[in-house]
TIZA-286320 format. One record per residue (C-alpha): residue in one letter; chain; x, y, z. Coordinates in steps of 0.05 Angstrom, whole numbers, always signed. Each point is the difference from the previous one (the first is absolute). Layout:
BEGIN
   type   mol        x        y        z
      A     A        X        Y        Z
...
END
This chain:
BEGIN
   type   mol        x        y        z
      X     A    +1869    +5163    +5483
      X     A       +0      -42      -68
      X     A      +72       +5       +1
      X     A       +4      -21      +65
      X     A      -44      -64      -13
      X     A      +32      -26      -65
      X     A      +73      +16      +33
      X     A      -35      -50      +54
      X     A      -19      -52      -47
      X     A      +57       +2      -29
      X     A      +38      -12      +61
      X     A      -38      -59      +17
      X     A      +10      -24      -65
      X     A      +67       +0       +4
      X     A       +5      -37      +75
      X     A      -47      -50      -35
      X     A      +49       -8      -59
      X     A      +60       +4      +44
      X     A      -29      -57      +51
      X     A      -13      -44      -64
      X     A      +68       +6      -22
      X     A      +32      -11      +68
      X     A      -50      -61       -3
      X     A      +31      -16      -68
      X     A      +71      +11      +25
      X     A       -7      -57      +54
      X     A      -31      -48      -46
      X     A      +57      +13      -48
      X     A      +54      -19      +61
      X     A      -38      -55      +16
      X     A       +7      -24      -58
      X     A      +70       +6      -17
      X     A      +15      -26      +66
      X     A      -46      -60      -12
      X     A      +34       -7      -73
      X     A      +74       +5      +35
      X     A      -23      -52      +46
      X     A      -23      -42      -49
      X     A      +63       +3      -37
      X     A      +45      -12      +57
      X     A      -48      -57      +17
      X     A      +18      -27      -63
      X     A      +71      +10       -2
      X     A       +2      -43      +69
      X     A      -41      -45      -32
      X     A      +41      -18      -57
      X     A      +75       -6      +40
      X     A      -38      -38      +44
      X     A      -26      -46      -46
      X     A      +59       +4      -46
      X     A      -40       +8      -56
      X     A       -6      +47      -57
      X     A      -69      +14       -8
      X     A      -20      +34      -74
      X     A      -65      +12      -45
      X     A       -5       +3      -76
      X     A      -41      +21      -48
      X     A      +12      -54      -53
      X     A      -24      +10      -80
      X     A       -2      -40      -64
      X     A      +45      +40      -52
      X     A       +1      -52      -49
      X     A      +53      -31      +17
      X     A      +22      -70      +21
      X     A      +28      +37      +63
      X     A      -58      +55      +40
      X     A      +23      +64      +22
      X     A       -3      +18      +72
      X     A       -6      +66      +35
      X     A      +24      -25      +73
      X     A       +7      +37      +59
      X     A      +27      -17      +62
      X     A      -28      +13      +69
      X     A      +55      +25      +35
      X     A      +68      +16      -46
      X     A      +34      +11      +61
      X     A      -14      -65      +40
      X     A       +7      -37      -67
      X     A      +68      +28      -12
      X     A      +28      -15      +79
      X     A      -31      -72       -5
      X     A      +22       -9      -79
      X     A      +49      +47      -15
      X     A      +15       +4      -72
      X     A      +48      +39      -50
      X     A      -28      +58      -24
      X     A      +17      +50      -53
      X     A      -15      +66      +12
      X     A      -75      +22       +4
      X     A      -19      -72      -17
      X     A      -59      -15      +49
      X     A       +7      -64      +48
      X     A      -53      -41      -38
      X     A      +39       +6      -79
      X     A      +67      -17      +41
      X     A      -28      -57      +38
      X     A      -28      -26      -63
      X     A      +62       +0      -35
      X     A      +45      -31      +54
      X     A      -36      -61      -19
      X     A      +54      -48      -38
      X     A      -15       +4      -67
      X     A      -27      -71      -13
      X     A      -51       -4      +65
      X     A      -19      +74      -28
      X     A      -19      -32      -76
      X     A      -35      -65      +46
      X     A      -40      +37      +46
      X     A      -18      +57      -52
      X     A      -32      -59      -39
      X     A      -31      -39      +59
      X     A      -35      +64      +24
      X     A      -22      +25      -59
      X     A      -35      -76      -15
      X     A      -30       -1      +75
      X     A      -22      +66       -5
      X     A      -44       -6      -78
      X     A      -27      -64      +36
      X     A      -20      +39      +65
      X     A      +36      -38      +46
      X     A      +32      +24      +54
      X     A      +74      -30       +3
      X     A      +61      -18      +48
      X     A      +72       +1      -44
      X     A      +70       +2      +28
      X     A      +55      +34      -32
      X     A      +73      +29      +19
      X     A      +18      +73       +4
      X     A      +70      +36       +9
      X     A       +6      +41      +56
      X     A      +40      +66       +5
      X     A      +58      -38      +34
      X     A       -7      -53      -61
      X     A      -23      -55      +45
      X     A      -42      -49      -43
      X     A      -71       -6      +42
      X     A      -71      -41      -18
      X     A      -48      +21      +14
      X     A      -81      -23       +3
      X     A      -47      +43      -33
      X     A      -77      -13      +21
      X     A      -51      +43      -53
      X     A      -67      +10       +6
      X     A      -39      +24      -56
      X     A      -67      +42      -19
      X     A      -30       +8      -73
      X     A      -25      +78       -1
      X     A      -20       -9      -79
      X     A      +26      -38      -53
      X     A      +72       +7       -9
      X     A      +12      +37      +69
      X     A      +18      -34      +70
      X     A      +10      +27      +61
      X     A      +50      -42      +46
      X     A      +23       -3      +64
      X     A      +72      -40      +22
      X     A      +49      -15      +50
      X     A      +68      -28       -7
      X     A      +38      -27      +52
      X     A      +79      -23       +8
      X     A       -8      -71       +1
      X     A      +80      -15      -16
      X     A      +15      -35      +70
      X     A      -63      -41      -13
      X     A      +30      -24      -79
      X     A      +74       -9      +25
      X     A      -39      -43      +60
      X     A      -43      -42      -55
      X     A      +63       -7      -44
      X     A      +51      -25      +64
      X     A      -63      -52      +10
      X     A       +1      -25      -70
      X     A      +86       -7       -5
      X     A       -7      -32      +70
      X     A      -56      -50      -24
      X     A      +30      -11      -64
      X     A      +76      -20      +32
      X     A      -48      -43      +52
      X     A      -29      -37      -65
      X     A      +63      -13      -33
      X     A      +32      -28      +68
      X     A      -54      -50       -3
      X     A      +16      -26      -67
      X     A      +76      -16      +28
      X     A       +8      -63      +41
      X     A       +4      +11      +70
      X     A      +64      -19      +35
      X     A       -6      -42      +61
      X     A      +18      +49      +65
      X     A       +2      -70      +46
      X     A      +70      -14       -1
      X     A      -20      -71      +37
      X     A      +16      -65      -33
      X     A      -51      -47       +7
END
């Protein structure tokens, strides 16, 4: 009869374990279906907004320039909206980085660095090469949080902004010819003698 009652308990042990893991089971779905979501929520959100969305953990090496660990959100949707050459194994984030031209590279390395000792957030524009080799600004818009001296966390978006530039530049060639056609004397279009 003792055998029988701890072959019982054990029994109902094991329905109460197994109910607890079925529980655990359907929490664990839920979960990855909520994180899934989440990430193709994201996804849509960045081609929609045609911007590349990344985070950074920033620190003070020493250095004139800081050293970044960025990451970001989506490498996928950044690499359809921004595609960039990459070598092998290289993630999205080191190749986007270097498809900046060299100079805007050494510019906004310096400018961030700066903004980011002061604890400023910052906006900066600079030009990358994409994988086809077409020449592209874009405008990068940083926002920045001290965690302890020497180490930032921040939080960007960069957008394509090159239709806006090559807008801004036709205004300025279109004003300037408009100003130097006012320093020449007009000719008279009345072809009346008085």
């Amino acid at each position: 009869l003792q055998i029988l009652a701890n072959h019982s308990a054990i029994l109902v042990e094991n329905e109460r374990l197994f109910r607890a893991l079925c529980d655990q089971k359907q929490l664990l779905e839920l979960e990855v279906t909520e994180r899934t979501r989440s990430e193709e929520d994201m996804r849509r959100i960045m081609l929609g907004a045609r911007c590349l969305l990344w985070t950074a953990d920033v620190y003070d090496g020493g250095d004139q320039i800081l050293n970044w660990d960025l990451r970001m959100s989506d490498e996928m949707a950044a690499y359809r909206l921004f595609p960039v050459e990459k070598v092998e194994g290289e993630p999205y984030d080191a190749a986007w980085y270097r498809s900046r031209v060299d100079e805007d590279r050494e510019r906004s390395d310096e400018y961030g660095s700066a903004q980011i000792r002061a604890g400023q957030n910052y906006s900066q524009e600079f030009r990358c090469r994409r994988a086809d080799g077409a020449i592209r600004w874009l405008a990068e818009e940083v926002q920045i949080e001290q965690v302890e001296p020497g180490h930032w966390k921040a939080i960007g978006t960069c957008m394509d902004v090159t239709e806006r530039r090559m807008a801004e530049r036709a205004l300025r060639e279109s004003e300037g010819e408009s100003a130097r056609g006012q320093g020449r004397p007009k000719r008279n279009r009345d072809h009346t003698s008085k």
